[in-house]
DOFIDO-765052 format. One record per residue (C-alpha): residue in three letters; y, z, x; residue number from 1. Coordinates in nm, 2 decimals. Layout:
BEGIN
ala; Y; Z; X; NUM
...
//
This chain:
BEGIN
unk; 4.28; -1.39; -5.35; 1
unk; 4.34; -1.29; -5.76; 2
unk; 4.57; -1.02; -5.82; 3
unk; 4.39; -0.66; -5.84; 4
unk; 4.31; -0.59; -6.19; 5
unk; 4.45; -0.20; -6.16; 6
unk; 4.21; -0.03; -6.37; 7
unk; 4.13; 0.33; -6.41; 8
unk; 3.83; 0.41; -6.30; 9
unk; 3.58; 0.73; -6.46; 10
unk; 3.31; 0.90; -6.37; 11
unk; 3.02; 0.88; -6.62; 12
unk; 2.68; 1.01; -6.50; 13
unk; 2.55; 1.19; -6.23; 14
unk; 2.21; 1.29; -6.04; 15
unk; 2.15; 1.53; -5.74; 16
unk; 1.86; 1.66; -5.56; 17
unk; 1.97; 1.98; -5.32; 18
unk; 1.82; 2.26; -5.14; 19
unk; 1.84; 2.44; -5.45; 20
unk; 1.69; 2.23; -5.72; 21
unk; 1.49; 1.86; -5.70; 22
unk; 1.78; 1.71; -5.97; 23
unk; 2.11; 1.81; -6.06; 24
unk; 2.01; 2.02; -6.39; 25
unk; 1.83; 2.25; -6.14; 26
unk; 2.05; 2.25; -5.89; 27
unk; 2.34; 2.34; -6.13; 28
unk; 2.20; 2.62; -6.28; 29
unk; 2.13; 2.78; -5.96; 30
unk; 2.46; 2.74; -5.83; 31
unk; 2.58; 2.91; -6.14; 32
unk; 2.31; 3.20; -6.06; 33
unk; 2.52; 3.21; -5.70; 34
unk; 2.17; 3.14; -5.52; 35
unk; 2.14; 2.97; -5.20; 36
unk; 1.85; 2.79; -5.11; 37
unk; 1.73; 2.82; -4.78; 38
unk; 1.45; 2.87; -4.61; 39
unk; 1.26; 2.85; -4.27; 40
unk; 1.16; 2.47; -4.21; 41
unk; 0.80; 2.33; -4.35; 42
unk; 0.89; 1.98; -4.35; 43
unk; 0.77; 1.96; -3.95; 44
unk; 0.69; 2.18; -3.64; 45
unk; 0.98; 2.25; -3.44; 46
unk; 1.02; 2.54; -3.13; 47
unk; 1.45; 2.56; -3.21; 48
unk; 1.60; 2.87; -3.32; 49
unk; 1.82; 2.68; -3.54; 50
unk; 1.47; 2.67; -3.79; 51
unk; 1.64; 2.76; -4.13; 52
unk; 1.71; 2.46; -4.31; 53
unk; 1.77; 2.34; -4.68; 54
unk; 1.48; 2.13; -4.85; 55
unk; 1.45; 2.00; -5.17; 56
unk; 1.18; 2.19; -5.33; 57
unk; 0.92; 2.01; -5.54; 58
unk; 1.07; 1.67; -5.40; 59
unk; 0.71; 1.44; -5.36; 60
unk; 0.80; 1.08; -5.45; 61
unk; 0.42; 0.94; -5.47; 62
unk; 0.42; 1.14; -5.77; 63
unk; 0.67; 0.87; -5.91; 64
unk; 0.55; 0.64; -6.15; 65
unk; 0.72; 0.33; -5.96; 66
unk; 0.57; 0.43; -5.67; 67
unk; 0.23; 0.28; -5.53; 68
unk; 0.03; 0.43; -5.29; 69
unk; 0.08; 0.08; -5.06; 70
unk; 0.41; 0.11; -5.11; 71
unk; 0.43; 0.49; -5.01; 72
unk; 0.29; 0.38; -4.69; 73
unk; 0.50; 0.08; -4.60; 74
unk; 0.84; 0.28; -4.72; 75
unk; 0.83; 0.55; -4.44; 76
unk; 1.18; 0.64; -4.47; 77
unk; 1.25; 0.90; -4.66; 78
unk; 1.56; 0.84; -4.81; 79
unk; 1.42; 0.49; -4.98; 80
unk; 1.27; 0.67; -5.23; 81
unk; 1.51; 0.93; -5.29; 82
unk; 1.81; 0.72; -5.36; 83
unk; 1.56; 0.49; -5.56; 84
unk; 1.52; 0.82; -5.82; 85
unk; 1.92; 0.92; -5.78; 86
unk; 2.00; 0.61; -5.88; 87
unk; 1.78; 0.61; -6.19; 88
unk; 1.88; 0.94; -6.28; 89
unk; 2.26; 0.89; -6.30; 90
unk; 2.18; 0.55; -6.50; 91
unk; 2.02; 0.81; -6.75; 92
unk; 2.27; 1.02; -6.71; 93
unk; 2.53; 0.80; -6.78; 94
unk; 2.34; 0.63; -7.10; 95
unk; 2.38; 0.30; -6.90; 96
unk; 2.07; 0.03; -6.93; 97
unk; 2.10; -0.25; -6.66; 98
unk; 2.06; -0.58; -6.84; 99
unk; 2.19; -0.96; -6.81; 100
unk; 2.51; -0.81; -6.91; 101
unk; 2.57; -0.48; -6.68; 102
unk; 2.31; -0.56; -6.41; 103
unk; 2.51; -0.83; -6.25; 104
unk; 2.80; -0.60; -6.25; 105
unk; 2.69; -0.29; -6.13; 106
unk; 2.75; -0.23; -5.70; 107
unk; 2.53; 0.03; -5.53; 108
unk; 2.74; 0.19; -5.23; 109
unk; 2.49; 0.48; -5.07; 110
unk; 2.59; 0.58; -4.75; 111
unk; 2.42; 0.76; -4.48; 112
unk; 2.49; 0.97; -4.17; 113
unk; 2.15; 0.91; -3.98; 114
unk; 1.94; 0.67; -4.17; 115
unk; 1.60; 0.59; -4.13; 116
unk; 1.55; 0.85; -3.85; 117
unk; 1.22; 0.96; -3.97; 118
unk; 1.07; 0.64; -4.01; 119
unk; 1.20; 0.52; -3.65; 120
unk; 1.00; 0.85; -3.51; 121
unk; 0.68; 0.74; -3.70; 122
unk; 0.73; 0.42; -3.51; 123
unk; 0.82; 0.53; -3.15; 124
unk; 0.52; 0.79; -3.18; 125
unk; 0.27; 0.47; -3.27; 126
unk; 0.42; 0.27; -2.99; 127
unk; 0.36; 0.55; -2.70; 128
unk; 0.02; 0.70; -2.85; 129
unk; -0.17; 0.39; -2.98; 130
unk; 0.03; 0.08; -2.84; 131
unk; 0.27; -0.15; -2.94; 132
unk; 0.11; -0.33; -3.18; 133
unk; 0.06; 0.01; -3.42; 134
unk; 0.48; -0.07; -3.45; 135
unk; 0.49; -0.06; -3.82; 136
unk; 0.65; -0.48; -3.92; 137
unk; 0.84; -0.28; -4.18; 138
unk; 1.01; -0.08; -3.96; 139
unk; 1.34; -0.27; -3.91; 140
unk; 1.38; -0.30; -4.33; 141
unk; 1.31; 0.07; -4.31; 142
unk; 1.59; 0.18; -4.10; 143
unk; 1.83; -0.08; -4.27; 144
unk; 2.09; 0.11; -4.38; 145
unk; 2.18; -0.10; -4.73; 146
unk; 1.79; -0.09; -4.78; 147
unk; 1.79; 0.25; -5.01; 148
unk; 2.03; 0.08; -5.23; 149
unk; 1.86; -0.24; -5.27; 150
unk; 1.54; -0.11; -5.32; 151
unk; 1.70; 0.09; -5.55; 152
unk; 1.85; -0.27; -5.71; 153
unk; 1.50; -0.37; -5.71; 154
unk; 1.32; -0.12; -5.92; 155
unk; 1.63; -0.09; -6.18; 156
unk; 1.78; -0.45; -6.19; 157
unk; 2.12; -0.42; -6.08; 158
unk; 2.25; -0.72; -5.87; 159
unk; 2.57; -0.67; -5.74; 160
unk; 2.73; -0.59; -5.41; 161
unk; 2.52; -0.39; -5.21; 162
unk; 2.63; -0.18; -4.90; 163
unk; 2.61; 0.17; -4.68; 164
unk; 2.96; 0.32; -4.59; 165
unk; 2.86; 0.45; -4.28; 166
unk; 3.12; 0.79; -4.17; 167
unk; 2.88; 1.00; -4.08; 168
unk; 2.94; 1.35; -4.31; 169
unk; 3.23; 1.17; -4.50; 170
unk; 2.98; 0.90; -4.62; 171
unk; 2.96; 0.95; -4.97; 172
unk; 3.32; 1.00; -5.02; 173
unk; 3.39; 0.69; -4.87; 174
unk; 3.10; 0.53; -5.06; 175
unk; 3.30; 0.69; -5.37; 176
unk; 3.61; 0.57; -5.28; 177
unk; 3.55; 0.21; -5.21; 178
unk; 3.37; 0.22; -5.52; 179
unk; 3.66; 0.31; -5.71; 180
unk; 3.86; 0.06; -5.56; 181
unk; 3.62; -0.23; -5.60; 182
unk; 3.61; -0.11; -5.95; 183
unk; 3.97; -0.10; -6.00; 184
unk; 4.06; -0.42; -5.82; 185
unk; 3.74; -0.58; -6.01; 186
unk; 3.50; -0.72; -5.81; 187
unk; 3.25; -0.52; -6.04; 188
unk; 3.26; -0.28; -6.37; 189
unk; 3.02; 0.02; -6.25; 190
unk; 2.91; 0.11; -5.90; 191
unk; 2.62; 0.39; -5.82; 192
unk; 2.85; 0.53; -5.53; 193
unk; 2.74; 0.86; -5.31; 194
unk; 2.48; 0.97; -5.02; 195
unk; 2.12; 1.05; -4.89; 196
unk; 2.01; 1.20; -4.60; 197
unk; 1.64; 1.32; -4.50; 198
unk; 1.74; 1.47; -4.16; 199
unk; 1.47; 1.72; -4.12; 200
unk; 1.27; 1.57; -3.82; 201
unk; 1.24; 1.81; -3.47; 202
unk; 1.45; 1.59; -3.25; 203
unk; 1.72; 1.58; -3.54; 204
unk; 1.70; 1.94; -3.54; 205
unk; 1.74; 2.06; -3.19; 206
unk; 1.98; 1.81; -3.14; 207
unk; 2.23; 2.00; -3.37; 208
unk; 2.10; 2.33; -3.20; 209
unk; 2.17; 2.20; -2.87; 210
unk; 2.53; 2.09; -2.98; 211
unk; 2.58; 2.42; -3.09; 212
unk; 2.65; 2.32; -3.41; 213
unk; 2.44; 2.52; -3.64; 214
unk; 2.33; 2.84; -3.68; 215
unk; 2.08; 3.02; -3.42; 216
unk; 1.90; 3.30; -3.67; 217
unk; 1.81; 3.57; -3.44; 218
unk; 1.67; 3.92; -3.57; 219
unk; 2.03; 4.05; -3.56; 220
unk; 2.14; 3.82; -3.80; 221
unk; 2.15; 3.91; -4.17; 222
unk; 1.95; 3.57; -4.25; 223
unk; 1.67; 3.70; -4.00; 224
unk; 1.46; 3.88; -4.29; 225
unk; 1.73; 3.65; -4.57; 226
unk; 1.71; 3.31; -4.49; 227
unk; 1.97; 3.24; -4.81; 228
unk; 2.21; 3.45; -4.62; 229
unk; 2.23; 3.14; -4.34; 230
unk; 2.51; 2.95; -4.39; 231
unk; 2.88; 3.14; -4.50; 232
unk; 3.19; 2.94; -4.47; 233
unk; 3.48; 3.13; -4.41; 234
unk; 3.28; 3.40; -4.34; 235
unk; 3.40; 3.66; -4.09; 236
unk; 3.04; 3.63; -3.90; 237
unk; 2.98; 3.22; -3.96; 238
unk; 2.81; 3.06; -3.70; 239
unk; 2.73; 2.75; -3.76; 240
unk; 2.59; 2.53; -4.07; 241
unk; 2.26; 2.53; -4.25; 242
unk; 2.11; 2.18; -4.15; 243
unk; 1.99; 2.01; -4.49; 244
unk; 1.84; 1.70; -4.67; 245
unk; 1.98; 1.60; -5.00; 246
unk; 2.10; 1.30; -5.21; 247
unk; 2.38; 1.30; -5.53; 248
unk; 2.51; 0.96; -5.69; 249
unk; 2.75; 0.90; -5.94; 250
unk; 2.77; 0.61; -6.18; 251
unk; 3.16; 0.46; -6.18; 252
unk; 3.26; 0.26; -6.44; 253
unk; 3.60; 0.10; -6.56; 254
unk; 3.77; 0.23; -6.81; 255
unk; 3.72; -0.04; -7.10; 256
unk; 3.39; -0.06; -6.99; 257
unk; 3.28; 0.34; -7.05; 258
unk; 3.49; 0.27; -7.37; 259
unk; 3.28; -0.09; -7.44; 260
unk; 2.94; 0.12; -7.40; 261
unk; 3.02; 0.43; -7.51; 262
unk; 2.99; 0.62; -7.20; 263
unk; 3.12; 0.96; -7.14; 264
unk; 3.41; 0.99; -6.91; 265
unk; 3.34; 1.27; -6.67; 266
unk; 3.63; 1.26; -6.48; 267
unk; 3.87; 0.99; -6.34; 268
unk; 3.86; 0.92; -5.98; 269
unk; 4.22; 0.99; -5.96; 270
unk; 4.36; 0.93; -5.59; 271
unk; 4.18; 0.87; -5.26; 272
unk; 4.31; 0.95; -4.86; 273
unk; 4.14; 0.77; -4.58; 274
unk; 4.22; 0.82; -4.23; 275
unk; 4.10; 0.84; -3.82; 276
unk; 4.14; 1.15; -3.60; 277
unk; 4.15; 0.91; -3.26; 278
unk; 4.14; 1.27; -3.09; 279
unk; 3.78; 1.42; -3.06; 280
unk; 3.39; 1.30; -3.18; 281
unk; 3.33; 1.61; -3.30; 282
unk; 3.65; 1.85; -3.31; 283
unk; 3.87; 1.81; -3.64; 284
unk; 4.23; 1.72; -3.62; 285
unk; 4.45; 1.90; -3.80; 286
unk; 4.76; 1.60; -3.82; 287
unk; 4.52; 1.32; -3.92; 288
unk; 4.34; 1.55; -4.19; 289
unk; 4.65; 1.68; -4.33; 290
unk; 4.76; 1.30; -4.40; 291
unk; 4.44; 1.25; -4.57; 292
unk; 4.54; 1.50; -4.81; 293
unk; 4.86; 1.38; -4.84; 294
unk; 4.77; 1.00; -4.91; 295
unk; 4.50; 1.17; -5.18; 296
unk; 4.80; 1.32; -5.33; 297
unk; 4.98; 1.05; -5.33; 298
unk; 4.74; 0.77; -5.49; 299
unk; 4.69; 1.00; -5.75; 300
unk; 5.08; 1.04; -5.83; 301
unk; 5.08; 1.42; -5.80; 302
unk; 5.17; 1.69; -5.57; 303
unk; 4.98; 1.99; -5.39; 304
unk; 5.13; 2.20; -5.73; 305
unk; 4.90; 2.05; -5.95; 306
unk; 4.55; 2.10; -5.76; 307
unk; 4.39; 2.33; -5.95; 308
unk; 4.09; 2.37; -5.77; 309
unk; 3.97; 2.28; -5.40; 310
unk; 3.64; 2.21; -5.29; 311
unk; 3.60; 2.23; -4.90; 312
unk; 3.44; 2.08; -4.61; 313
unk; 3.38; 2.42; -4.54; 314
unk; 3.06; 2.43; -4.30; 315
unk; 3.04; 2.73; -4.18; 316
unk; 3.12; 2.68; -3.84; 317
unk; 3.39; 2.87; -3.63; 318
unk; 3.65; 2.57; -3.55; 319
unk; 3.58; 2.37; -3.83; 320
unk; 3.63; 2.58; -4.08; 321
unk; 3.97; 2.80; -3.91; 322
unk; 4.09; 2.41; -3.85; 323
unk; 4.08; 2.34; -4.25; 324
unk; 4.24; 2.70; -4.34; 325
unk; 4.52; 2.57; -4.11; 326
unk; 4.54; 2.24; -4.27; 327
unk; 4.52; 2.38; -4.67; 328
unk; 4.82; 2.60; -4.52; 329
unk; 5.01; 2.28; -4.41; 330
unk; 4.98; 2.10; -4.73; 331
unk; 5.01; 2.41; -4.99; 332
unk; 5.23; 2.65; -4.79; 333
unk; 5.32; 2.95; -5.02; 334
unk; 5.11; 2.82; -5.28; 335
unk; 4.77; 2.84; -5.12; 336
unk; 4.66; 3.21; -5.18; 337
unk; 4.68; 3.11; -5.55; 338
unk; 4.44; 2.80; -5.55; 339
unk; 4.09; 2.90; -5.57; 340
unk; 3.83; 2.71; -5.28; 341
unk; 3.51; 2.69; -5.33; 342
unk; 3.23; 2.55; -5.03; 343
unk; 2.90; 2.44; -5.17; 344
unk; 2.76; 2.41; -4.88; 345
unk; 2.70; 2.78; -4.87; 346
unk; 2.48; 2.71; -5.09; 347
unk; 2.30; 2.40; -5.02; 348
unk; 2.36; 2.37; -4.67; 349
unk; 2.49; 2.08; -4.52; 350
unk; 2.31; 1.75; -4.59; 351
unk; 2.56; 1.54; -4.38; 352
unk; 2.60; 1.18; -4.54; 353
unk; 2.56; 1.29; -4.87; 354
unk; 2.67; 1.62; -4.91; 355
unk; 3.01; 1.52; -5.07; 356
unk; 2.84; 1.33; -5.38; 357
unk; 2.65; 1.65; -5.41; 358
unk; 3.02; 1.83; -5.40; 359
unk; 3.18; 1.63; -5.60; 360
unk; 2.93; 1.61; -5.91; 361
unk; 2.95; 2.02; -5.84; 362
unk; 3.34; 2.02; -5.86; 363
unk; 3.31; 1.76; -6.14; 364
unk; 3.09; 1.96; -6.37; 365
unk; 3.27; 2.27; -6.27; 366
unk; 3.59; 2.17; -6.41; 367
unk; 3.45; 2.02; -6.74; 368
unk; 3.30; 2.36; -6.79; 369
unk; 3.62; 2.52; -6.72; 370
unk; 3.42; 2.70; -6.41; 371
unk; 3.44; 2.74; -6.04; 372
unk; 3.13; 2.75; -5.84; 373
unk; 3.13; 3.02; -5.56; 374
unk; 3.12; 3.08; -5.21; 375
unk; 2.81; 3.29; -5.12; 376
unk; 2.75; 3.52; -4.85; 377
unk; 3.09; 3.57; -4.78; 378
unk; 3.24; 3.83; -4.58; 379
unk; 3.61; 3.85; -4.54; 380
unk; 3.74; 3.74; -4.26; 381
unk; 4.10; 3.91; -4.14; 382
unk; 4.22; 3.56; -4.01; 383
unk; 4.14; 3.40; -4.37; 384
unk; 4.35; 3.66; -4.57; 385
unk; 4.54; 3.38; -4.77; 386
unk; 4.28; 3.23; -4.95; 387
unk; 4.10; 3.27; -5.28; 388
unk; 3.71; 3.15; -5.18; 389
unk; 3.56; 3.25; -5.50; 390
unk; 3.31; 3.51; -5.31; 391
unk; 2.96; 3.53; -5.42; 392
unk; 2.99; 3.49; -5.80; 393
unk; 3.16; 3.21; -6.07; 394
unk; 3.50; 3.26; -6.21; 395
unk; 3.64; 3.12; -6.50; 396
unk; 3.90; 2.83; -6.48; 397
unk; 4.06; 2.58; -6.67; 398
unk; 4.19; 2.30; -6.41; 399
unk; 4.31; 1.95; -6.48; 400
unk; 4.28; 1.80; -6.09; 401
unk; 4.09; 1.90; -5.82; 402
unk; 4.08; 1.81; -5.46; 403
unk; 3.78; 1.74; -5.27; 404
unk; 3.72; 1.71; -4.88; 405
unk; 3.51; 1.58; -4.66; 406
unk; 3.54; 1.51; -4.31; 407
unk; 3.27; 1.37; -4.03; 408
unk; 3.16; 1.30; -3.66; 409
unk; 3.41; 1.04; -3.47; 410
unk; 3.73; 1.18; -3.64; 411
unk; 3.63; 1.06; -4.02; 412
unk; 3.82; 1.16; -4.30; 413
unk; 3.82; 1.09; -4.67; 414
unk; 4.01; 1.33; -4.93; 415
unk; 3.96; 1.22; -5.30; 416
unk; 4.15; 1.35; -5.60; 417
unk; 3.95; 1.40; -5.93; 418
unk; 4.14; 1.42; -6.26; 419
unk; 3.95; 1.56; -6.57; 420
unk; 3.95; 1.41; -6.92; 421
//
């Protein structure tokens, strides 16, 4: 095998569709506001207490131009079209046109947590109520899980590698940092790297309830009568997360090749951690996460000192989030109290495979605009006394690294360091 080419590789373009907004220029500007955006469920009828979700509002793709009413039909799966229109939008974003030039070196990495889960419940409900021949023949492409990207390759004429890093709610910052890396070692010049996930089906959603994993709203609950008031990491009264769909993708390029086609650098995918837990499928690890940090850290050649900013996991769940207090405590010791954390998902919930794309085009735009994004609905909690979660509103900041986490089902984790330009 060729040597690695060790180049520097930028971010250049983004695109998001969240609970709060159906692309990132909406989403942003409510985040700013401090808004969160949930509400009770609409997307299907469901009996669970756990009924507050995040949905994209305005999101209907037959009202995209590529889209034909056959093919709306045959593409059942949700999250075909959505990373179809992510992927366009960060190409716009970034000022990139796909052509015999960039099209053969562009990868798509979009990963997943749950896949085609809507499309495979369209498919079992034909098979017991009208028999088995009703069994959609596109149903195997639709629960593919490389199929969002290369329909996406499809419609906008890219042609390299395509794949779906599948770790669950680390997805997209694996998909990110295997980007980076193909980028760097140069298999290809520019990858579409991130997640989508269109959970919201009834079986997905009492599944998570009957885990215990997100939040019950009974009419005790502040979100009872305030939905937005749902999810609230770190909170003293958190009780679980805010189940939510979403998609974000970010456009990776090498460095001499944002400089060949003028693209604007963003920020540089600076150092990436990967490791296992090998202790628990759903209880975090503090030792395995804390060396996730660490390799972050050390990929990008710098130390905990110079994290300016740290954008959390942060779920809103009682052991998750006490376990990634303890391990921001092991890695930053004295320091902590002094590095600001923001958790997004306070605000958009918690769209599982591709809520750290949405994070990290948050965190990314945050530092270029010298900002931090906050952490809504927050009530202190005693046990949390050492850290600085930006409550409720934004705060200026000027920052030159931040760290983002992201960890998943199965003991998954993947830390990435971004540097800004």
């Amino acid at each position: 095998m060729r040597a690695p080419l060790n180049r520097k590789v930028f971010v250049t373009g983004y695109a998001a569709a969240t609970a709060l907004g159906n692309n990132f220029a909406k989403s942003w500007q409510a985040a700013v506001r401090g808004e969160a955006g949930f509400r009770r469920v609409t997307r299907c009828a469901t009996s669970s207490r756990s009924n507050v979700v995040g949905e994209i509002p305005d999101w209907d793709p037959s009202q995209l131009p590529y889209i034909s009413a056959k093919d709306a039909s045959i593409w059942n799966a949700d999250y075909i079209f959505l990373t179809m229109e992510m992927c366009r939008q960060a190409l716009q974003d970034a000022g990139l046109e796909m052509d015999e030039a960039t099209g053969p070196q562009t990868a798509c990495l979009i990963g997943s947590a749950l896949n085609g889960t809507d499309a495979y419940r369209i498919a079992m409900d034909n098979y017991v109520n009208r028999g088995p021949f009703k069994v959609s023949p596109y149903l195997l492409p639709n629960v593919c899980a490389n199929l969002p990207a290369g329909k996406a390759g499809m419609e906008l004429g890219f042609t390299g590698p395509i794949f779906s890093p599948q770790g669950a709610c680390a997805s997209a910052n694996h998909a990110i940092a295997l980007g980076a890396r193909m980028i760097r070692d140069g298999d290809c010049d520019f990858a579409l790297v991130g997640g989508v996930e269109t959970c919201l089906v009834p079986e997905i959603i009492q599944g998570f309830s009957n885990m215990l994993a997100t939040i019950k709203v009974g009419e005790k609950d502040r979100a009872y009568t305030d939905p937005a008031q749902a999810s609230r990491p770190f909170s003293l009264d958190r009780k679980g997360f805010v189940l939510a769909e979403g998609a974000g993708v970010l456009l990776l390029a090498a460095e001499e090749k944002a400089d060949h086609f003028g693209l604007s650098k963003k920020a540089e995918v600076a150092g990436v951690g990967m490791t296992s837990d090998a202790k628990h499928f759903t209880r975090p690890n503090q030792e395995t996460i804390v060396r996730a940090i660490h390799l972050a850290l050390d990929d990008a050649e710098i130390s905990s000192r110079d994290i300016g900013s740290i954008n959390a996991h942060g779920t809103s769940t009682p052991t998750g989030d006490s376990t990634e207090v303890q391990c921001l405590r092991e890695v930053f010791g004295k320091q902590l109290p002094g590095v600001p954390i923001t958790a997004n998902k306070s605000q958009v919930g918690h769209s599982l495979g591709a809520s750290a794309a949405i994070e990290a085009a948050f965190s990314i735009e945050a530092m270029n605009q010298s900002l931090l994004l906050p952490t809504v609905n927050h009530i202190p909690d005693p046990a949390f006394d050492d850290i600085d979660v930006v409550p409720d509103v934004c705060r200026r900041h000027s920052y030159e690294h931040l760290l983002s986490n992201s960890f998943g089902f199965g003991g998954t984790n993947c830390c990435i360091v971004f540097r800004g330009v």
